[in-house]
C-alpha positions as CSV (number, residue, x, y, z in Angstrom):
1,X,-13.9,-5.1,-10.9
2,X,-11.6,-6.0,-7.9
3,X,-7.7,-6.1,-9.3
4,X,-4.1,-6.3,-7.9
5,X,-1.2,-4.4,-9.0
6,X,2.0,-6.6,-8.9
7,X,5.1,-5.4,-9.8
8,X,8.9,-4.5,-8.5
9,X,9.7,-1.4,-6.5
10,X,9.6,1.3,-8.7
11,X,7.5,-0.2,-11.4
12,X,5.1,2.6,-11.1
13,X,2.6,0.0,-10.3
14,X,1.3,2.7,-7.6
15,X,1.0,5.8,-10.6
16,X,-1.1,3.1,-12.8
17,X,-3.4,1.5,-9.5
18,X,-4.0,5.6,-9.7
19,X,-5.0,6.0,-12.9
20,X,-7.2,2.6,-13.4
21,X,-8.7,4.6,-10.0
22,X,-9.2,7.7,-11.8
23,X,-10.6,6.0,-14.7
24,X,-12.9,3.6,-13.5
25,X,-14.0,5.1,-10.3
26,X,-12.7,2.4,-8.1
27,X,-10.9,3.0,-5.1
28,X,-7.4,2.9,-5.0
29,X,-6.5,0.8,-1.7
30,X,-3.0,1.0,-0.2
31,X,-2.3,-1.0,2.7
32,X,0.4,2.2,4.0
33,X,-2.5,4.4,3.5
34,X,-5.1,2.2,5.6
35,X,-2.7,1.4,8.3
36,X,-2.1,5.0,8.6
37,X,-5.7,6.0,8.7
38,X,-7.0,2.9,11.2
39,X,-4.0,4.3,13.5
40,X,-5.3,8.0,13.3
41,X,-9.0,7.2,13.6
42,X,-7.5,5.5,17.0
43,X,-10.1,2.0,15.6
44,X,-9.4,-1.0,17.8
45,X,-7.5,-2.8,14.6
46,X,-5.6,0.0,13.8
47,X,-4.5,0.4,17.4
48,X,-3.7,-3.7,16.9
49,X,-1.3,-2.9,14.4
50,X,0.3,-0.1,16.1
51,X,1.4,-2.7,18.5
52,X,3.8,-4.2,16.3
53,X,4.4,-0.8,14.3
54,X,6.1,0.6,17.3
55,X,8.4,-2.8,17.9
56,X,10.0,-2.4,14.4
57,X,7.4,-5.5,13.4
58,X,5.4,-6.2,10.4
59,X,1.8,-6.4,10.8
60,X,0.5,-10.3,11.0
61,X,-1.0,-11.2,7.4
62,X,-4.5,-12.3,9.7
63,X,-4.7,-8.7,10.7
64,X,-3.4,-7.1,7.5
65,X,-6.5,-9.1,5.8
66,X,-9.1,-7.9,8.6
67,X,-8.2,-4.2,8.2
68,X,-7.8,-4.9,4.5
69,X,-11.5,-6.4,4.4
70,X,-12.8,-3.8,6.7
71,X,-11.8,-1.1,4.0
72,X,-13.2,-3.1,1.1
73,X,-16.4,-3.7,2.8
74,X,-17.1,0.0,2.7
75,X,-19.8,1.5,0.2
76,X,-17.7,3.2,-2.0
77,X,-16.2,0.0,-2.9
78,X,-18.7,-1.9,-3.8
79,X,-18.1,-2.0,-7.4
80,X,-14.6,-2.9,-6.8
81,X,-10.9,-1.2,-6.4
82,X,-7.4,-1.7,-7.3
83,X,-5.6,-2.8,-4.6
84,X,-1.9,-1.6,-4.4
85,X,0.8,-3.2,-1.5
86,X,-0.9,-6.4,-0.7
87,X,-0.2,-9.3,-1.1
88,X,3.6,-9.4,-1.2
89,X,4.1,-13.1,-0.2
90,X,2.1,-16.1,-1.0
91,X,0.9,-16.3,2.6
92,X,-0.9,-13.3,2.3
93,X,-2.2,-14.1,-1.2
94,X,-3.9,-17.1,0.4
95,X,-5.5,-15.5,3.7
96,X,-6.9,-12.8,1.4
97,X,-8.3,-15.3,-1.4
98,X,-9.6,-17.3,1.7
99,X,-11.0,-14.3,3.0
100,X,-12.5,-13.2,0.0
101,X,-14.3,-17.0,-0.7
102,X,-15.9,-16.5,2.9
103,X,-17.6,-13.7,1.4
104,X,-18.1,-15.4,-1.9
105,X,-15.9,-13.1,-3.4
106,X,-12.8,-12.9,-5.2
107,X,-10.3,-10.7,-7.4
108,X,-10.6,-10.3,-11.1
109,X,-7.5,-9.3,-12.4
110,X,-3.4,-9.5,-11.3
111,X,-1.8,-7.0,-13.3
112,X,1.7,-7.2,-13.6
113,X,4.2,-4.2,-14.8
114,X,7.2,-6.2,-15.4
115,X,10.2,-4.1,-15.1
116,X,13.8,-5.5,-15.6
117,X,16.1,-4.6,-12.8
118,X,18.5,-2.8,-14.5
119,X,16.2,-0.4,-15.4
120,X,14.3,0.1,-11.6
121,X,17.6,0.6,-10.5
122,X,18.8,3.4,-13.1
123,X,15.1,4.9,-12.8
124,X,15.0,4.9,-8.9
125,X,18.7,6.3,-8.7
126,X,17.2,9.4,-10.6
127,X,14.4,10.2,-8.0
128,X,14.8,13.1,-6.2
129,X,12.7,14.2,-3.2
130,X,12.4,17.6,-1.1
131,X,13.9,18.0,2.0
132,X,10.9,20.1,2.8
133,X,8.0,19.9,1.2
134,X,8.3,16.2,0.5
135,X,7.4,16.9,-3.3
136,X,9.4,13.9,-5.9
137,X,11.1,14.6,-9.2
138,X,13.1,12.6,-11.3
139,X,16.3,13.7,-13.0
140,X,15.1,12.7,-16.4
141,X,11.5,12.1,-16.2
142,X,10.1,14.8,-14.3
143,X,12.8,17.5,-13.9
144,X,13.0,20.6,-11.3
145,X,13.4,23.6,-13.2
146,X,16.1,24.7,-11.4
147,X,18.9,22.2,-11.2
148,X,18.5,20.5,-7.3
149,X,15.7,23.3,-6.3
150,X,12.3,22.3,-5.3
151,X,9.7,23.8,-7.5
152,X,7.2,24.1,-5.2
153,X,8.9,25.5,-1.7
154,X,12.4,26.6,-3.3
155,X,14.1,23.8,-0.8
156,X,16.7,21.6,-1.9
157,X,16.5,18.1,-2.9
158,X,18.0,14.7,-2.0
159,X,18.6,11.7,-3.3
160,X,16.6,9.2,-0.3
161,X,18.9,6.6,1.4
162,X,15.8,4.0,-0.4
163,X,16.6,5.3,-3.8
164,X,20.3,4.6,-3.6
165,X,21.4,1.7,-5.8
166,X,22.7,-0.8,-3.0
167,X,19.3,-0.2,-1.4
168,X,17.2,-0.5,-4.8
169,X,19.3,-4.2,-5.0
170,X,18.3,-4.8,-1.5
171,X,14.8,-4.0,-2.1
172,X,14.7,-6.0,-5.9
173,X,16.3,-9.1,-3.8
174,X,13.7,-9.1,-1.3
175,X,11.2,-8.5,-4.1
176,X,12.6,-11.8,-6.2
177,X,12.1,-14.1,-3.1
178,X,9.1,-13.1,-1.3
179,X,6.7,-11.4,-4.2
180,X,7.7,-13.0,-7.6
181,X,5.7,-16.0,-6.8
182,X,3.1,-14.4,-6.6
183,X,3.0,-14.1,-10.3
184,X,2.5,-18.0,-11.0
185,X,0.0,-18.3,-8.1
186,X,-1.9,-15.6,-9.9
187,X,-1.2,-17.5,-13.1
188,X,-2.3,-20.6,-12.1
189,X,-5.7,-19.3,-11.3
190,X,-5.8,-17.9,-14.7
191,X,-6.4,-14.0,-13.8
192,X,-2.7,-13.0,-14.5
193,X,-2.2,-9.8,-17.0
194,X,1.4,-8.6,-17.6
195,X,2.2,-5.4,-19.1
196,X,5.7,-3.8,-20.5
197,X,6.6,-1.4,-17.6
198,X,9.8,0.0,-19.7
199,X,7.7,1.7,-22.2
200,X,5.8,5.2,-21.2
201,X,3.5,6.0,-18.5
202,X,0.6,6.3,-20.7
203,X,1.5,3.7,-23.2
204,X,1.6,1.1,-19.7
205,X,-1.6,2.7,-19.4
206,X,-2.9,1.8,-22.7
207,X,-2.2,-1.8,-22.1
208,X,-3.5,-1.6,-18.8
209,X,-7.2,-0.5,-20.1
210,X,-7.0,-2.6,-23.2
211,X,-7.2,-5.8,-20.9
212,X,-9.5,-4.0,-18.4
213,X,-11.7,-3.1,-21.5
């Protein structure tokens, strides 16, 4: 079972491409997380992409795919994964799909956690992360015990310049142009799934496993 999350920033597509991991023993594939590993294992693609790292670029989508493919192609995911990151643009939807029919291959499901702005914004302005330890909380969701103190290293916490709301708007506009259409090219290949991200963790997750089945 190969699947996409799709959603805005701060959707908590990333918490629920965890827990379809968790519960289906599929991979959970971040493109951040395979960049980042391909650079530290010093492997001639990851060193490719390094390249344009260091300018301030972003990553071709022909070598995004390769290193995407080169993790895929590994045993442990043979039976599938939930991939979480990529695509954001229609570009990279098609190399990938390309990619995939080269290898007679192709994904299963695009699940979508649709999340009105409003709401991103008002739950990303409540994130709070440590100074420190890097640890995240969440003013109403998942609050310290002590007001602005880490729980886990005693440090105290910020609110990230990418949680602020001017930067949440930046990040939504960004989202609306380059990665909503990604949701009717999904569509159109009739493998679309969208899910109420407003409701709770679990109860996305419910919804989530009742179309996986």
């Amino acid at each position: 079972m190969k699947i996409i999350m799709l959603g805005a920033p701060g959707a908590g597509k990333g918490t629920q491409a965890k827990m379809i991991s968790e519960k289906y023993g599929l991979p959970h594939v971040s493109t951040g997380d395979i960049f980042r590993a391909n650079i530290k294992n010093g492997t001639e693609l990851g060193m490719e992409a390094k390249k344009y790292m260091d300018q301030g670029q972003l990553v071709p989508d022909e070598l995004t795919v390769k290193i995407l493919l080169d993790r895929v192609a590994q045993e442990d995911c043979k039976n599938g994964y939930v991939l979480d990151g990529f695509p954001r643009t229609i570009p990279q939807a098609e190399v990938l799909e390309n990619a995939l029919k080269e290898l007679n291959d192709n994904v299963d499901f695009a699940i979508n956690v649709d999340v009105p702005d409003e709401n991103i914004i008002n739950r990303m302005g409540g994130r709070r992360a440590c100074v420190n330890c890097g640890a995240t909380y969440h003013l109403q969701y998942a609050p310290t015990k002590v007001e602005g103190i880490c729980d886990k290293c005693g440090n105290e916490l910020i609110l990230r310049d990418d949680d602020k709301p001017e930067t949440v708007k930046n990040r939504l506009d960004v989202y609306h142009k380059q990665t909503q259409p990604l949701i009717d090219f999904y569509n159109e290949r009739g493998i679309l799934k969208e899910v109420d991200g407003t409701v709770s963790m679990n109860e996305v997750f419910n919804s989530i496993v009742s179309i996986l089945g």
